[in-house]
C-alpha positions as CSV (number, residue, x, y, z in Angstrom):
1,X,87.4,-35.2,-16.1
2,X,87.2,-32.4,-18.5
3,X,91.2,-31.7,-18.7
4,X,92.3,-35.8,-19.1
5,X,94.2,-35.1,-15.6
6,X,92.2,-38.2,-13.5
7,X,93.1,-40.0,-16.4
8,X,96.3,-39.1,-16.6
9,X,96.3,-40.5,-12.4
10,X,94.5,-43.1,-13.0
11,X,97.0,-44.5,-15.6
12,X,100.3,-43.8,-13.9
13,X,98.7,-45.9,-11.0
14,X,97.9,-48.7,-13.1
15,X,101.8,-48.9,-14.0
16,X,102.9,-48.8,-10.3
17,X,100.7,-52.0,-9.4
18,X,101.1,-55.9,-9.9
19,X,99.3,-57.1,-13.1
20,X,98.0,-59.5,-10.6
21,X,96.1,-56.4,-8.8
22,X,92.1,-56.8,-8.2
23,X,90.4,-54.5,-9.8
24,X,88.4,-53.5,-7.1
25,X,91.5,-52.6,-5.4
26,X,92.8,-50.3,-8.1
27,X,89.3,-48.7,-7.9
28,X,89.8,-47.6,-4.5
29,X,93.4,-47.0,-4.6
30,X,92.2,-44.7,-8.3
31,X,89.8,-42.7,-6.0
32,X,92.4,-42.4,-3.1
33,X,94.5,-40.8,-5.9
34,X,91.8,-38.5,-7.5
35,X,89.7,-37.3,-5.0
36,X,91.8,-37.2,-1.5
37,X,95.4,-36.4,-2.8
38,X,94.1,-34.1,-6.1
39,X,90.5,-32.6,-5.3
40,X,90.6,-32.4,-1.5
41,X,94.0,-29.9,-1.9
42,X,92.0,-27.7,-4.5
43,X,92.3,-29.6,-7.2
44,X,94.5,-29.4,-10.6
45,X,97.7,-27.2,-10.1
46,X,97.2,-27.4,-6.2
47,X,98.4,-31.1,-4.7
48,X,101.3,-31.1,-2.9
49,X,102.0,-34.9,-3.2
50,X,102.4,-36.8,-6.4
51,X,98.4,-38.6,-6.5
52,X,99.7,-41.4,-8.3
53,X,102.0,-42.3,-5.8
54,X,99.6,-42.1,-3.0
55,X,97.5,-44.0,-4.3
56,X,100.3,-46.6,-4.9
57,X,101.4,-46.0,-0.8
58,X,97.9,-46.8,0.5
59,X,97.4,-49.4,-1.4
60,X,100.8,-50.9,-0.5
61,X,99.9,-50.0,3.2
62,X,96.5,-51.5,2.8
63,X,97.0,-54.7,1.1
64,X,100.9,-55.5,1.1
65,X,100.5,-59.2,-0.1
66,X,98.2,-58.3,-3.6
67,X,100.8,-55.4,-4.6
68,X,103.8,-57.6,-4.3
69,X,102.1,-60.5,-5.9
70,X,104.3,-62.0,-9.3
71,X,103.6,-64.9,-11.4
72,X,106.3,-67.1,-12.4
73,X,106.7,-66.1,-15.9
74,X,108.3,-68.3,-18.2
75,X,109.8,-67.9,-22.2
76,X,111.3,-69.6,-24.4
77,X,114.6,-68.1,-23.3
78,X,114.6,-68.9,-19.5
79,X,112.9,-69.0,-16.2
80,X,112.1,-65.7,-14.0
81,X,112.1,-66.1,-10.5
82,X,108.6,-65.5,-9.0
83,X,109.8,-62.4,-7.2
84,X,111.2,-59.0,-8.3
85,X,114.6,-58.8,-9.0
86,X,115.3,-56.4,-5.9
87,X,113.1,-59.1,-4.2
88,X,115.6,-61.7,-4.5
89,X,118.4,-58.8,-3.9
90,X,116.9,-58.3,-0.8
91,X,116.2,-61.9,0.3
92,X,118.7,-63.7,-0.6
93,X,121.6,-61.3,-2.1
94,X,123.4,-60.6,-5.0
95,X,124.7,-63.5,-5.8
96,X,121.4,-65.8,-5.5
97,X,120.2,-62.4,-7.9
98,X,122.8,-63.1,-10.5
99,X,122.8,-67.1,-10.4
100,X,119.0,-66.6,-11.0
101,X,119.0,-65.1,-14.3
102,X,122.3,-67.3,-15.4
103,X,124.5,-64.1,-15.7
104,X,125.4,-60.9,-15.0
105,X,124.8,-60.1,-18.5
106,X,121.3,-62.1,-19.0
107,X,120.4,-59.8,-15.7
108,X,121.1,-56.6,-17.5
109,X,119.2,-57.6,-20.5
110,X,116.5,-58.7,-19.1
111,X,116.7,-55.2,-17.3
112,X,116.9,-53.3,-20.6
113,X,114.1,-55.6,-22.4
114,X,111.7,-56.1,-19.8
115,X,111.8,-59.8,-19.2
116,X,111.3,-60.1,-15.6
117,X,108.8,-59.6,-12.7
118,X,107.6,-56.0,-11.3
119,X,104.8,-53.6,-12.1
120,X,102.9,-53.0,-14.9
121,X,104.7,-50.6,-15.8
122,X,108.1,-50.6,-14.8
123,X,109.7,-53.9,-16.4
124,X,111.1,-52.5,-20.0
125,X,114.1,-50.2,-19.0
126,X,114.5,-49.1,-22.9
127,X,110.9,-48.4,-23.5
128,X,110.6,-46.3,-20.0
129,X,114.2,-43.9,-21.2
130,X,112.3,-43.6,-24.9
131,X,109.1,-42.6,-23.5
132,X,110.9,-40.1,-20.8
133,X,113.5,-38.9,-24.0
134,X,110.5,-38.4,-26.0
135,X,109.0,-36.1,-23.0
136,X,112.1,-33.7,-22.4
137,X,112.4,-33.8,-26.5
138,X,109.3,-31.9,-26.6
139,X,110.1,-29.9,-23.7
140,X,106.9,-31.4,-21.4
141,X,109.7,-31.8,-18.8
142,X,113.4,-30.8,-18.0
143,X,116.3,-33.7,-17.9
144,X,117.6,-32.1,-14.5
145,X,115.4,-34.4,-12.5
146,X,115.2,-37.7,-14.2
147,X,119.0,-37.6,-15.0
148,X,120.2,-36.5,-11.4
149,X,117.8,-38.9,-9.8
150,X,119.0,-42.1,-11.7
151,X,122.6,-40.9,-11.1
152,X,122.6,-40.4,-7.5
153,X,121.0,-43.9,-7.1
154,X,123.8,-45.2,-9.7
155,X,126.6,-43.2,-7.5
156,X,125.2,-44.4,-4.1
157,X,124.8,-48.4,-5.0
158,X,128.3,-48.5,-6.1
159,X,129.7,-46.8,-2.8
160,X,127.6,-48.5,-0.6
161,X,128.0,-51.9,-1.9
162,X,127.5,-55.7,-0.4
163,X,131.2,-56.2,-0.1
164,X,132.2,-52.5,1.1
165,X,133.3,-49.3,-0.6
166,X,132.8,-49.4,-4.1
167,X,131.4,-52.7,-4.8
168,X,127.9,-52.1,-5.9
169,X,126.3,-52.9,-9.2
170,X,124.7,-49.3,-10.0
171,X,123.6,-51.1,-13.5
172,X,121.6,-53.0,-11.9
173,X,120.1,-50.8,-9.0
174,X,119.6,-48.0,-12.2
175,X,117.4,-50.4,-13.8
176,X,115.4,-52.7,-11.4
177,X,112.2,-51.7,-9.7
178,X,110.3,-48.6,-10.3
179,X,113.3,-46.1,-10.7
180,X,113.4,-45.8,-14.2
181,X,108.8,-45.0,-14.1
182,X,108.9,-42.8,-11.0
183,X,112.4,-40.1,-12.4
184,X,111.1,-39.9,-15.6
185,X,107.1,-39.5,-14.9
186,X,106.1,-39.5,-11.4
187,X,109.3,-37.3,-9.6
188,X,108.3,-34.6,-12.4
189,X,105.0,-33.7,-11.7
190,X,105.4,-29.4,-11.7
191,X,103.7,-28.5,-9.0
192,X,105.0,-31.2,-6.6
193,X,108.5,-30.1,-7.5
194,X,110.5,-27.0,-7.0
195,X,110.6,-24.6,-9.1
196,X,114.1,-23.6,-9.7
197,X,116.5,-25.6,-11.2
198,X,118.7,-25.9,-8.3
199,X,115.9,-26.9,-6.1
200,X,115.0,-29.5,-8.4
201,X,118.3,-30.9,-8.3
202,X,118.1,-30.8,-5.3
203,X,114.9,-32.4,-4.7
204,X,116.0,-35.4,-7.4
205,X,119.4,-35.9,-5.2
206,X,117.4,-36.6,-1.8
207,X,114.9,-38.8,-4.0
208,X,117.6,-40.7,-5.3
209,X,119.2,-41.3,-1.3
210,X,116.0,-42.1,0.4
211,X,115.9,-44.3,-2.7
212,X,118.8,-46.3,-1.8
213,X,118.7,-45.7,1.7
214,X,115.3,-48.0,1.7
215,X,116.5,-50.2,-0.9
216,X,119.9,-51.6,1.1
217,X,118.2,-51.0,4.8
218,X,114.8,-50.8,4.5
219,X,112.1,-53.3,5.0
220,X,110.8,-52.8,1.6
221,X,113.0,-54.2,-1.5
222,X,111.7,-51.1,-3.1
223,X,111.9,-47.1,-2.2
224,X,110.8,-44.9,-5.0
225,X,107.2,-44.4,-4.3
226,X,108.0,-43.1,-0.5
227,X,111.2,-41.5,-1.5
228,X,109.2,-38.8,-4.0
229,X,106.6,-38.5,-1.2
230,X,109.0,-37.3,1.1
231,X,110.6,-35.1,-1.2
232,X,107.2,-33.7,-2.3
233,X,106.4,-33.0,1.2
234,X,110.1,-30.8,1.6
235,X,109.3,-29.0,-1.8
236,X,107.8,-25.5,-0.2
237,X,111.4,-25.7,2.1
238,X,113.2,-26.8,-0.6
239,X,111.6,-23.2,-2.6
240,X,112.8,-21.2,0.6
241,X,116.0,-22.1,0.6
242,X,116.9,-21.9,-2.9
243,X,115.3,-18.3,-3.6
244,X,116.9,-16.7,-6.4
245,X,117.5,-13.2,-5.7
246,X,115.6,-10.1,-6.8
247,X,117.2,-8.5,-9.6
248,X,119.1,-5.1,-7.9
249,X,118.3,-6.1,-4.8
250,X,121.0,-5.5,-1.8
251,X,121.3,-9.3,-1.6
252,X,121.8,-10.2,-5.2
253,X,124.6,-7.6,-5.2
């Protein structure tokens, strides 16, 4: 309480639910964060898993149908869909995705702005890459991860597209869902990361696969969350194997 982190939690878990979310359930989902994934590992410094993210993973686990619940939100400009746009992606393809919003372009700005359906905080592409500039600006985090992770996602969609090799939209897949949120201030979390800058490079590239790899044939419409877990949980291997040497050392010759 003392240091702002629970607060800290607690508010990066209000951005990864549904505005639609029960309070009660963001209570418990908030202490599933603080006090099993933070204070039951020892506390500040000592987590290995991201607590927002838990918390976000066993609430999706424990009530699916509130997390993924969307109001049809309507403007003056057009009509959103009552589901996310990877929703529809995943439903009914890209094609249904684009018709939707009335254009490939209307999609991308409604990307950029933040006009459509998704969690609190991940709608408003251009807000999210200020807030996440403004970070590495004052050096609070390095651009290794956020960068490499929104690339390899980018890369991936646009080789592993609908209609065969190279046929993705990585615009789209770089800006929909909870990408944009979970590189710039959930995958970045120090000590749930390696600490090199190879391994976190490394650790960004297999957040950005299992990203894609759930997006195009998972279940879910959406992978970030479980893609940084998993990554968190290969972080100590990820250390081993990326050792720099010992200066004068035998191997560093």
């Amino acid at each position: 309480i003392s240091d702002g982190s629970a607060f800290l939690t607690g508010l990066l878990l209000a951005m990864s639910v549904s505005p639609e979310m029960p309070p009660y359930m963001v209570g418990i989902g908030s202490f599933i964060a603080v006090a099993i994934a933070k204070q039951s590992m020892g506390g500040l410094g000592y987590n290995i898993f991201n607590p927002a993210h838990v918390g976000r993973a066993a609430l999706m686990a424990s009530w699916p149908a509130a997390m993924t619940l969307w109001s049809k939100m309507t403007t003056s400009v057009d009509v959103v869909s009552s589901a996310t746009p990877l929703g529809i992606l995943k439903l009914q393809g890209y094609s249904k995705l684009v018709e939707t919003f009335g254009g490939t372009g209307n999609l991308y700005k409604a990307l950029f702005i933040g006009n459509r359906n998704g969690c609190i905080g991940e709608t408003s592409t251009i807000l999210l890459v200020l807030g996440g500039a403004y970070l590495i600006y004052k050096h609070y985090i390095n651009w290794q991860i956020p960068v490499t992770m929104i690339a390899t996602v980018g890369i991936l969609t646009w080789i592993f597209g609908p209609s065969g090799a190279f046929t993705g939209d990585p615009i789209f897949h770089m800006m929909a869902g909870g990408l944009v949120i979970g590189a710039f201030f959930m995958a970045i979390v120090m000590v749930t990361v390696p600490f090199t800058i190879k391994g976190q490079i490394t650790f960004a590239i297999g957040s950005g696969a299992i990203t894609v790899l759930i997006r195009l044939k998972g279940g879910y419409p959406e992978g970030v969350c479980y893609s940084i877990l998993l990554m968190n949980a290969v972080t100590p291997l990820i250390d081993r194997l990326v050792k720099p040497k010992k200066f004068g050392s035998e191997a560093g010759r």
